[in-house]
Structures are given as structure tokens and as C-alpha cells.
Biopython code that builds the backbone (N, CA, C, O; Angstrom):
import numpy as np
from Bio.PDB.StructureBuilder import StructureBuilder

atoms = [
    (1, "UNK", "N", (0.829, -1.174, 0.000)),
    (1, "UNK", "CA", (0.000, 0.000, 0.000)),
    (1, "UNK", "C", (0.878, 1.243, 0.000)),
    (1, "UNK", "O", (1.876, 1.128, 0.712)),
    (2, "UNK", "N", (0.752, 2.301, -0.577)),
    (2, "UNK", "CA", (1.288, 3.664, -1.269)),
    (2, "UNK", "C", (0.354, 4.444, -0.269)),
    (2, "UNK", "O", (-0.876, 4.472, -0.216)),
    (3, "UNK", "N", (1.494, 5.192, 0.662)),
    (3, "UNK", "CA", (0.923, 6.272, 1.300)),
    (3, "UNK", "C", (1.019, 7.135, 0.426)),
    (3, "UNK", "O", (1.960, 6.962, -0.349)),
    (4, "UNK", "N", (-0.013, 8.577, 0.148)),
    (4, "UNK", "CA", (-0.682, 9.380, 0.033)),
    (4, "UNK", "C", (-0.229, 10.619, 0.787)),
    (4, "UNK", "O", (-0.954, 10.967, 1.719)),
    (5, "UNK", "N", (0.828, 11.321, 0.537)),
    (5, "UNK", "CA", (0.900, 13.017, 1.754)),
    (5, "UNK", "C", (0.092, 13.417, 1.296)),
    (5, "UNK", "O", (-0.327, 13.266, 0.149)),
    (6, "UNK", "N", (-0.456, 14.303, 2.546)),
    (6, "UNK", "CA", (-1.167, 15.336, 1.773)),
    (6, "UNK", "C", (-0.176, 16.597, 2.138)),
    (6, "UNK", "O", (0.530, 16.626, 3.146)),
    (7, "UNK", "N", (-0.233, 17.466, 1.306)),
    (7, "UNK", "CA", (0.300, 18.802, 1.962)),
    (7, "UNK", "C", (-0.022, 19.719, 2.486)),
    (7, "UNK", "O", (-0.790, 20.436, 1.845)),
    (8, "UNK", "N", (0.364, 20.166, 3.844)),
    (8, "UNK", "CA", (-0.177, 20.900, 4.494)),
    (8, "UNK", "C", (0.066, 22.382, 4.652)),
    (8, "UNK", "O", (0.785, 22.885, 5.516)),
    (9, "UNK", "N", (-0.470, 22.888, 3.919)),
    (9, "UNK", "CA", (-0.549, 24.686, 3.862)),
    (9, "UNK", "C", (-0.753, 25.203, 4.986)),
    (9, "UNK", "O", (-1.814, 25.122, 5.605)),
    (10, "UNK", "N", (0.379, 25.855, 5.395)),
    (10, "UNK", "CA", (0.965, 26.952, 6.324)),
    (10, "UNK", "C", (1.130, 28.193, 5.927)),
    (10, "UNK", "O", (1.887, 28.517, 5.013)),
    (11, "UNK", "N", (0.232, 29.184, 6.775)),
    (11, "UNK", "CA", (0.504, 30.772, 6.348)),
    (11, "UNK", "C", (1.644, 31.267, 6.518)),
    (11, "UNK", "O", (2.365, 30.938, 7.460)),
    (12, "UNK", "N", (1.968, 32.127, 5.632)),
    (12, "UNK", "CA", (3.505, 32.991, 5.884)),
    (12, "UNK", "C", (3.089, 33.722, 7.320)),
    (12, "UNK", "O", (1.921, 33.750, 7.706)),
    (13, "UNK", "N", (4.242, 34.335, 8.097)),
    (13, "UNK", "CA", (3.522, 35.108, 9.297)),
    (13, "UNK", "C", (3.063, 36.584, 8.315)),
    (13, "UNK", "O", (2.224, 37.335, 8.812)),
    (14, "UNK", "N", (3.577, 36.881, 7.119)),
    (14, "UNK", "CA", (2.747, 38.360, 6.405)),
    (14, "UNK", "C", (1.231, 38.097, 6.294)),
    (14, "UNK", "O", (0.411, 39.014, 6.348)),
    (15, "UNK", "N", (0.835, 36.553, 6.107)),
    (15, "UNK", "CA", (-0.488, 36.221, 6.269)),
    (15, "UNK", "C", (-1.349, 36.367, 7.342)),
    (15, "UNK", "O", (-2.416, 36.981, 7.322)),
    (16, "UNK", "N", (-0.552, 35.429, 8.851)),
    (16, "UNK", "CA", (-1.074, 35.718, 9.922)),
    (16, "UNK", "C", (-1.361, 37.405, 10.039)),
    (16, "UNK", "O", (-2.427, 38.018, 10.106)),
    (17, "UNK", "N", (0.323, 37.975, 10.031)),
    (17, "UNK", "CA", (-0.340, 39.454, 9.819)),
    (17, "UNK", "C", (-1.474, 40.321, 9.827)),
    (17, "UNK", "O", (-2.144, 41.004, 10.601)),
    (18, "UNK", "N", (-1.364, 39.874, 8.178)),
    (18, "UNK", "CA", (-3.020, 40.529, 7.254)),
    (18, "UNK", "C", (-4.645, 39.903, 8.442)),
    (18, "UNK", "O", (-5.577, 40.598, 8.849)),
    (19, "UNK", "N", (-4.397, 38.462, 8.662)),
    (19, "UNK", "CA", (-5.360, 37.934, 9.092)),
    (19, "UNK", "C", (-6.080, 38.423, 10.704)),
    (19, "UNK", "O", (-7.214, 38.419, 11.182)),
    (20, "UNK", "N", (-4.770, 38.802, 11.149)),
    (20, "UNK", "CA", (-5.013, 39.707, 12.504)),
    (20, "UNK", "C", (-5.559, 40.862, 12.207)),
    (20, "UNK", "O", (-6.604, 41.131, 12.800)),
    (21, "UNK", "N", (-5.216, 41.488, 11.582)),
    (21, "UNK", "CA", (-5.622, 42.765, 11.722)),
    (21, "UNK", "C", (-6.730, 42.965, 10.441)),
    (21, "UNK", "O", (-6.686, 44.134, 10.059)),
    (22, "UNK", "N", (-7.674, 42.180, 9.701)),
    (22, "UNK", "CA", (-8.683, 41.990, 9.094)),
    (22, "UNK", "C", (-9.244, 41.317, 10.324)),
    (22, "UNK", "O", (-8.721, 42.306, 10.837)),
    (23, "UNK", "N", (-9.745, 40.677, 11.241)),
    (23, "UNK", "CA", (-9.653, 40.167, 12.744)),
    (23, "UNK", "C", (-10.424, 41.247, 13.293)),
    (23, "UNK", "O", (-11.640, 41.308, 13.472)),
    (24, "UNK", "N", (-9.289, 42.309, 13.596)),
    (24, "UNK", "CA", (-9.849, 43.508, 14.564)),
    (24, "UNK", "C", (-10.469, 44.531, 14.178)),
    (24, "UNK", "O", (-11.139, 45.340, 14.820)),
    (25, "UNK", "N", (-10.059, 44.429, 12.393)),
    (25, "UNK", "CA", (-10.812, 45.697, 11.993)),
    (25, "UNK", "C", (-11.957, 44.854, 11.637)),
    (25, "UNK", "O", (-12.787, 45.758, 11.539)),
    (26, "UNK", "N", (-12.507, 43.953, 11.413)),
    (26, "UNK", "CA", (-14.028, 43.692, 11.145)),
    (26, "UNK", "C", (-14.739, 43.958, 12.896)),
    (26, "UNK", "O", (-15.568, 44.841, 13.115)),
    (27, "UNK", "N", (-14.340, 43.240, 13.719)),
    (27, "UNK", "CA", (-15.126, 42.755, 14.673)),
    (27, "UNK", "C", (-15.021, 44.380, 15.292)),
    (27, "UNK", "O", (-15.951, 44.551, 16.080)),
    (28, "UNK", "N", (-14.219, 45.521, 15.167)),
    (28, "UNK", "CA", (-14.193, 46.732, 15.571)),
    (28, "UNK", "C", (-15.060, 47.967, 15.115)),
    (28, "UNK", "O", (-15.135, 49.060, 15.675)),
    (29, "UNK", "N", (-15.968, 47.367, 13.488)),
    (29, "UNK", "CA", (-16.484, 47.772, 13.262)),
    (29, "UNK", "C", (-17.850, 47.299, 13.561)),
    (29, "UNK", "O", (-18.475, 48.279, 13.966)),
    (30, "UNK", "N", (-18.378, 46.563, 13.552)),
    (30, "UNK", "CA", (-18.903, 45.648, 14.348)),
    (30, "UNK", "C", (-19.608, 46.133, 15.526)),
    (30, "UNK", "O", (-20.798, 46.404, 15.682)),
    (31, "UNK", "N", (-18.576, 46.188, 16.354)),
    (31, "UNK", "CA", (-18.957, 46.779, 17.660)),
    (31, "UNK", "C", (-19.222, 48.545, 17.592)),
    (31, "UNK", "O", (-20.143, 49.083, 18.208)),
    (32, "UNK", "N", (-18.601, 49.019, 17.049)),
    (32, "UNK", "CA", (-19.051, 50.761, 16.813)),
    (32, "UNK", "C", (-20.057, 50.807, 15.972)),
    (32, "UNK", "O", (-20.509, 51.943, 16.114)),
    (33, "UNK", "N", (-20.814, 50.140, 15.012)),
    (33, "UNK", "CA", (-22.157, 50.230, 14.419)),
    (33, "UNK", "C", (-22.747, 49.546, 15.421)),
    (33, "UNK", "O", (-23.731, 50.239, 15.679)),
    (34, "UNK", "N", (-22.758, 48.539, 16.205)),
    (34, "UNK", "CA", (-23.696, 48.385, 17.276)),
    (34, "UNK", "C", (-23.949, 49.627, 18.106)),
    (34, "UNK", "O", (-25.027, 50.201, 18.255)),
    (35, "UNK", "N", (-22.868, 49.917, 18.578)),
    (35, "UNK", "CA", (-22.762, 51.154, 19.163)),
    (35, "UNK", "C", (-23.508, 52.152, 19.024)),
    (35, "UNK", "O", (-23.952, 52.763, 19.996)),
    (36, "UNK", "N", (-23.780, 52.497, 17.700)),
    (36, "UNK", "CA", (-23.996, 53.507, 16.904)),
    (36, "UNK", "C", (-25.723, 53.279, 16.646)),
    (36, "UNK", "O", (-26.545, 54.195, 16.626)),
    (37, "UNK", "N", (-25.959, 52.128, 16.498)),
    (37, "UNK", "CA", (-27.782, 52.127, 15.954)),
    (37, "UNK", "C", (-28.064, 51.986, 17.664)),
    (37, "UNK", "O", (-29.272, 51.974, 17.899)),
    (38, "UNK", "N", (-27.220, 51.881, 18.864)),
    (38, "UNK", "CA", (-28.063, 51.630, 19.965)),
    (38, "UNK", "C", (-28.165, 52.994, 20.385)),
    (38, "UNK", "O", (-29.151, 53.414, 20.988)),
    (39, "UNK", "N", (-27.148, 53.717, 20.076)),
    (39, "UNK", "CA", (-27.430, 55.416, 20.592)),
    (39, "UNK", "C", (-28.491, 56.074, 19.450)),
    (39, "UNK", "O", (-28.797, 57.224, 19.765)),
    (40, "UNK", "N", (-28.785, 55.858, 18.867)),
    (40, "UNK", "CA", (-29.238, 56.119, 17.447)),
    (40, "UNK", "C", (-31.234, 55.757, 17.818)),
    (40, "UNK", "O", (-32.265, 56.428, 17.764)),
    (41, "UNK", "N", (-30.906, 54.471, 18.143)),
    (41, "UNK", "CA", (-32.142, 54.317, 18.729)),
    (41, "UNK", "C", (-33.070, 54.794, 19.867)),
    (41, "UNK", "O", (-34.268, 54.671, 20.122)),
    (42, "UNK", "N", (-31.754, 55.530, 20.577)),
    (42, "UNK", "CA", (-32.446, 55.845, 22.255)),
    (42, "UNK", "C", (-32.306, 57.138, 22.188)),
    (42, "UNK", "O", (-32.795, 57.869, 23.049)),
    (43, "UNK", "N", (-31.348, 57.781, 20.749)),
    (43, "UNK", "CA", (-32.077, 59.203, 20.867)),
    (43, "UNK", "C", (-33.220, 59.440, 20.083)),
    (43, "UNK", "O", (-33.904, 60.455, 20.213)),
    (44, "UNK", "N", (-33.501, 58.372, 19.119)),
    (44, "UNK", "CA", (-34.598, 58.639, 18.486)),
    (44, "UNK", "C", (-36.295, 58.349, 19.477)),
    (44, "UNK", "O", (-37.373, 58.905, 19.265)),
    (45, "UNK", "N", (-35.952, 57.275, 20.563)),
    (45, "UNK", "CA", (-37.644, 57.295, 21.293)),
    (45, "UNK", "C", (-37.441, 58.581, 22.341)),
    (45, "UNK", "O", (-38.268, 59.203, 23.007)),
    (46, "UNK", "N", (-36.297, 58.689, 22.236)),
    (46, "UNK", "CA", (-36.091, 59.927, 23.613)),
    (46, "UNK", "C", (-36.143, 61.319, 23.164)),
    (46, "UNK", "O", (-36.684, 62.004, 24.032)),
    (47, "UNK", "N", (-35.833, 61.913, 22.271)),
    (47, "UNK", "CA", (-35.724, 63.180, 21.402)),
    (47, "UNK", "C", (-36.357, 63.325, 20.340)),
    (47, "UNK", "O", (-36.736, 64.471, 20.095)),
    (48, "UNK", "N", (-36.639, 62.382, 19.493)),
    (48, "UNK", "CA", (-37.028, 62.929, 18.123)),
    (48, "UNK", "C", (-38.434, 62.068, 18.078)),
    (48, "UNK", "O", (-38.277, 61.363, 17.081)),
    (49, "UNK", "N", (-39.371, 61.841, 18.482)),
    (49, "UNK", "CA", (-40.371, 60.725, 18.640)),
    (49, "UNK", "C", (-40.496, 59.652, 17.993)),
    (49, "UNK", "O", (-41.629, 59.346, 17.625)),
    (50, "UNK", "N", (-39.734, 59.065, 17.779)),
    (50, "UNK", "CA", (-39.381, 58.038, 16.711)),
    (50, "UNK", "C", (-39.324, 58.103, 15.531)),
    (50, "UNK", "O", (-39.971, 57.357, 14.796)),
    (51, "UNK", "N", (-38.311, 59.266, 15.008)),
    (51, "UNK", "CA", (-37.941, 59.150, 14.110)),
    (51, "UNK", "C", (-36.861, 58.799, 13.615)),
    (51, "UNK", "O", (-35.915, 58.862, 14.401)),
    (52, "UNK", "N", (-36.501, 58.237, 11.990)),
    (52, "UNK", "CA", (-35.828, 56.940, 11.706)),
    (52, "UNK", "C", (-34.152, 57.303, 11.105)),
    (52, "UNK", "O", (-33.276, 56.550, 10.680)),
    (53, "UNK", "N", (-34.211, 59.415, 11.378)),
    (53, "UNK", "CA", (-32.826, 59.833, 11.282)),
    (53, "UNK", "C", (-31.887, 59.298, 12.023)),
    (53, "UNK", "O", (-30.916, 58.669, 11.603)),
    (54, "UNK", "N", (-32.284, 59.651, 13.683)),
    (54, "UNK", "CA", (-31.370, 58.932, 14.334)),
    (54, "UNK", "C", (-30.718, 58.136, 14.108)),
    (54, "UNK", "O", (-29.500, 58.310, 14.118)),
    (55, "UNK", "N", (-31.102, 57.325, 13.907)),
    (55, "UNK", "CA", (-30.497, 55.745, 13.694)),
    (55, "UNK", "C", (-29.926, 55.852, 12.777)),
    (55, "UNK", "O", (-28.755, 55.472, 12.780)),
    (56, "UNK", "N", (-30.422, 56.338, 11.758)),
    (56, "UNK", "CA", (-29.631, 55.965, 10.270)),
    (56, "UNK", "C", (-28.073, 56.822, 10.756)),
    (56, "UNK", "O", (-26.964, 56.320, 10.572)),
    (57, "UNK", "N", (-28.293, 58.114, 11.361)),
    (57, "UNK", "CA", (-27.021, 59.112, 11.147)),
    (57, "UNK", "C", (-25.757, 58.143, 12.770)),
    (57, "UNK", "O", (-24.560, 58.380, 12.932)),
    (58, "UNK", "N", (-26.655, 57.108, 13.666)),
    (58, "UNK", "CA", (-25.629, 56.092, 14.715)),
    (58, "UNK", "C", (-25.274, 55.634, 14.113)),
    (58, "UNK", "O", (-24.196, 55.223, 14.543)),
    (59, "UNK", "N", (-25.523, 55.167, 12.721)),
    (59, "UNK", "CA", (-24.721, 53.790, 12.435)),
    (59, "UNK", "C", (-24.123, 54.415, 10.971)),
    (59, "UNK", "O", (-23.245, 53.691, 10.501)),
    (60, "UNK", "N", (-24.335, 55.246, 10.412)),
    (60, "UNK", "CA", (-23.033, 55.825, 9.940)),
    (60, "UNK", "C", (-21.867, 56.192, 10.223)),
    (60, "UNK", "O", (-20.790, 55.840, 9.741)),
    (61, "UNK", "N", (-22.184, 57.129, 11.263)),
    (61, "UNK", "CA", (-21.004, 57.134, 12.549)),
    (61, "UNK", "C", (-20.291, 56.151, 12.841)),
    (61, "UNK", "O", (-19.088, 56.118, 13.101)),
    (62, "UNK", "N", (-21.250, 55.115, 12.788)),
    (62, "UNK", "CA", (-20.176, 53.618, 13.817)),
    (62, "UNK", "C", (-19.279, 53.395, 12.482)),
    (62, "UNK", "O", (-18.050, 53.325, 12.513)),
    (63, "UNK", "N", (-20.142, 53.284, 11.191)),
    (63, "UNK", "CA", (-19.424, 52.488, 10.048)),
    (63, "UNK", "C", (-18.263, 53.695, 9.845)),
    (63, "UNK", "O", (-17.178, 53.163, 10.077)),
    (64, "UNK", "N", (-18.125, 54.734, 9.593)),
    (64, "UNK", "CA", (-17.400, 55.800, 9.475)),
    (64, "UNK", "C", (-15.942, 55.741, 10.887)),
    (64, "UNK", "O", (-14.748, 55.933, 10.655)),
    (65, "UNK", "N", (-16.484, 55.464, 12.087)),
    (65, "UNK", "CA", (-15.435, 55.053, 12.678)),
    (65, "UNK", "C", (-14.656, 54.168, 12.640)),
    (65, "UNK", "O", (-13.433, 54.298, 12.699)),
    (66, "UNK", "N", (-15.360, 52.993, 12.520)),
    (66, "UNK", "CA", (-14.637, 51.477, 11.610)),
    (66, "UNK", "C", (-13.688, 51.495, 10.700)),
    (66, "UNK", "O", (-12.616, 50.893, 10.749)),
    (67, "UNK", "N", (-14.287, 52.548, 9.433)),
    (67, "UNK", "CA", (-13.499, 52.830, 8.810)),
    (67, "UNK", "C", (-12.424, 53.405, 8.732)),
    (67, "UNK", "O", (-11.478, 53.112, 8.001)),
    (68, "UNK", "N", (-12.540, 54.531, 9.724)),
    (68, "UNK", "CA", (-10.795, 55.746, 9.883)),
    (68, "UNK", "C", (-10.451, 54.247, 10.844)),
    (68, "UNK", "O", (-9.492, 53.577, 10.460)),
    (69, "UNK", "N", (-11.122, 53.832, 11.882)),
    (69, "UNK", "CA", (-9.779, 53.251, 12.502)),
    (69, "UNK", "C", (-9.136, 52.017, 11.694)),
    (69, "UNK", "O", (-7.912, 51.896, 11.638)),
    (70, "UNK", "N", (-10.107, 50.998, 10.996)),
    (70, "UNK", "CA", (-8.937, 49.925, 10.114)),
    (70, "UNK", "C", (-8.495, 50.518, 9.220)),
    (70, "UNK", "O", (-7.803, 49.612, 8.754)),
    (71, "UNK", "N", (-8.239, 51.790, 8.230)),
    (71, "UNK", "CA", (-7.296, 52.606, 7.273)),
    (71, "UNK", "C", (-6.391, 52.679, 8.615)),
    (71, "UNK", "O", (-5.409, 51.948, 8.491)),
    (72, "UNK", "N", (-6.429, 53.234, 9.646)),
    (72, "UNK", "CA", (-5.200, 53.548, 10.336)),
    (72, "UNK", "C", (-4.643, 52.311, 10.780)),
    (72, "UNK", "O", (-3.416, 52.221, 10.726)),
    (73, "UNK", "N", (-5.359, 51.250, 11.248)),
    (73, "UNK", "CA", (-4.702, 49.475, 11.568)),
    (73, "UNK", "C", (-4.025, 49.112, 10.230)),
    (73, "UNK", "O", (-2.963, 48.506, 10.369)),
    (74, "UNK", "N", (-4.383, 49.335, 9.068)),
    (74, "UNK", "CA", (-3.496, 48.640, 8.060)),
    (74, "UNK", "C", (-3.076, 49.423, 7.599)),
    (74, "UNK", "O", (-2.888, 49.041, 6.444)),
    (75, "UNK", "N", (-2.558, 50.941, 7.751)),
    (75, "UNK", "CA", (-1.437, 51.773, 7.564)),
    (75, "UNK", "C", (-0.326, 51.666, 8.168)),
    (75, "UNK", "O", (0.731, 51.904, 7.584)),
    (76, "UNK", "N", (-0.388, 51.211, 9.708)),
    (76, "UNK", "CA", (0.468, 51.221, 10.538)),
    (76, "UNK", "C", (1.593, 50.194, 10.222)),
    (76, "UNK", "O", (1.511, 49.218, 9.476)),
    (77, "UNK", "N", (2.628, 50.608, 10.926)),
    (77, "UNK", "CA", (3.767, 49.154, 10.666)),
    (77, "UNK", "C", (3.847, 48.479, 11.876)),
    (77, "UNK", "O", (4.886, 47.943, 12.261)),
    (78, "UNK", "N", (2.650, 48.475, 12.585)),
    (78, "UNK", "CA", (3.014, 47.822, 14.211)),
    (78, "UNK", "C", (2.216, 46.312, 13.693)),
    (78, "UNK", "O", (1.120, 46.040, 13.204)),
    (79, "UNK", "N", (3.346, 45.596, 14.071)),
    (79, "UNK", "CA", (2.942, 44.172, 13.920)),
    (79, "UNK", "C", (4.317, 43.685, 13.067)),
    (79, "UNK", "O", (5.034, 42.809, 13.551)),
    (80, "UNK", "N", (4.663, 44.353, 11.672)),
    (80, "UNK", "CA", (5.042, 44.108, 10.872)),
    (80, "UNK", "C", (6.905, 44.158, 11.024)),
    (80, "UNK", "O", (7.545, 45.132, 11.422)),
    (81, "UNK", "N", (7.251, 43.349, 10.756)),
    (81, "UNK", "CA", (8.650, 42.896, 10.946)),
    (81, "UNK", "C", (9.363, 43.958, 10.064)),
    (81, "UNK", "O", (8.567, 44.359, 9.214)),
    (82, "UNK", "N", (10.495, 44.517, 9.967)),
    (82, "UNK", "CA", (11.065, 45.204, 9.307)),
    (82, "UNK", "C", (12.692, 44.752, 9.161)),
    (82, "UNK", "O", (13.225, 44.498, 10.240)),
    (83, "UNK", "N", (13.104, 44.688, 8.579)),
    (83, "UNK", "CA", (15.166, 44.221, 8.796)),
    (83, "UNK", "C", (16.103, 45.339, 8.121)),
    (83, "UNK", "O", (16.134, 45.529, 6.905)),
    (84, "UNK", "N", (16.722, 45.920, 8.885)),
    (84, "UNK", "CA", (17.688, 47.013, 8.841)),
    (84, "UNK", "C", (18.872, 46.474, 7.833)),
    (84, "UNK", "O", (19.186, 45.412, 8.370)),
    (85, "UNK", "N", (19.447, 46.577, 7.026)),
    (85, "UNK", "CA", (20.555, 46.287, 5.869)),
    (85, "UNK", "C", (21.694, 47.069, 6.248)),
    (85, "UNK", "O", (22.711, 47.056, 5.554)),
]
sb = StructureBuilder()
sb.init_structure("model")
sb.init_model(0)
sb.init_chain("A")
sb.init_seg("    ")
for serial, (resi, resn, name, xyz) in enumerate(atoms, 1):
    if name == "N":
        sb.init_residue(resn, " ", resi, " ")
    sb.init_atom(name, np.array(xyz, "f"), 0.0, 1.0, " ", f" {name:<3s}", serial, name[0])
structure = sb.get_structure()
């Protein structure tokens, strides 16, 4: 009988990398649009009598924060290995 390898694909750590910090910037946005439709919601029964601006203008906000902060997570070089020549 003829064993069979299979090969086993291993990420580069530039992968792990990318994969971390696609990681924090999803689940970060995530949490600031939650954020964002729950304030969104409680100023809309509390201030505006239920109307459906609120909300829409919380969770732009959240998505808009999501956004500046993962442009600034995958701008940064923190994580990323560098080697001096």
C-alpha cells in the first residue's frame, strides 16, 4: 500500500499578519455600528419621537469610525517585521 501526503498549507507570518488585523478591523467595526444604531435608537424614542434619522445618522457614525480606525490598523507598521541592511 502507497501512502498518500497530503500537503499541508501553512501561512507565511505576512499572512497571519493581514489575518489579525482583518480580525480587529471587522469585529471593531462591528462593535461601533452596534454602538452607533443603539445610541441612534435611544435618541430617536427619547428626542425625536421616533424618528428613523437617528439611527440611520448612529450607524453611519459607527461604520465611518470602523473605517478611519482599520485605514489607520493597516497603515500602521506595528505588527510588521522590518530588517535594517
Amino acid at each position: 500500500m502507497s501512502e498518500v501526503k497530503q500537503q499541508q498549507v501553512v501561512p507565511t507570518p505576512s499572512q497571519n499578519i493581514l489575518n489579525d488585523k482583518w480580525d480587529v478591523v471587522l469585529s471593531n467595526t462591528i462593535v461601533k455600528t452596534g454602538l452607533g444604531f443603539g445610541v441612534g435608537v435611544l435618541a430617536s424614542v427619547l428626542l425625536f419621537k421616533r424618528r428613523a434619522f437617528p439611527v440611520w445618522m448612529g450607524v453611519g457614525f459607527g461604520l465611518g469610525r470602523g473605517y478611519a480606525e482599520g485605514d489607520a490598523i493597516f497603515r500602521s507598521n506595528a505588527g510588521l517585521r522590518t530588517v535594517k541592511a
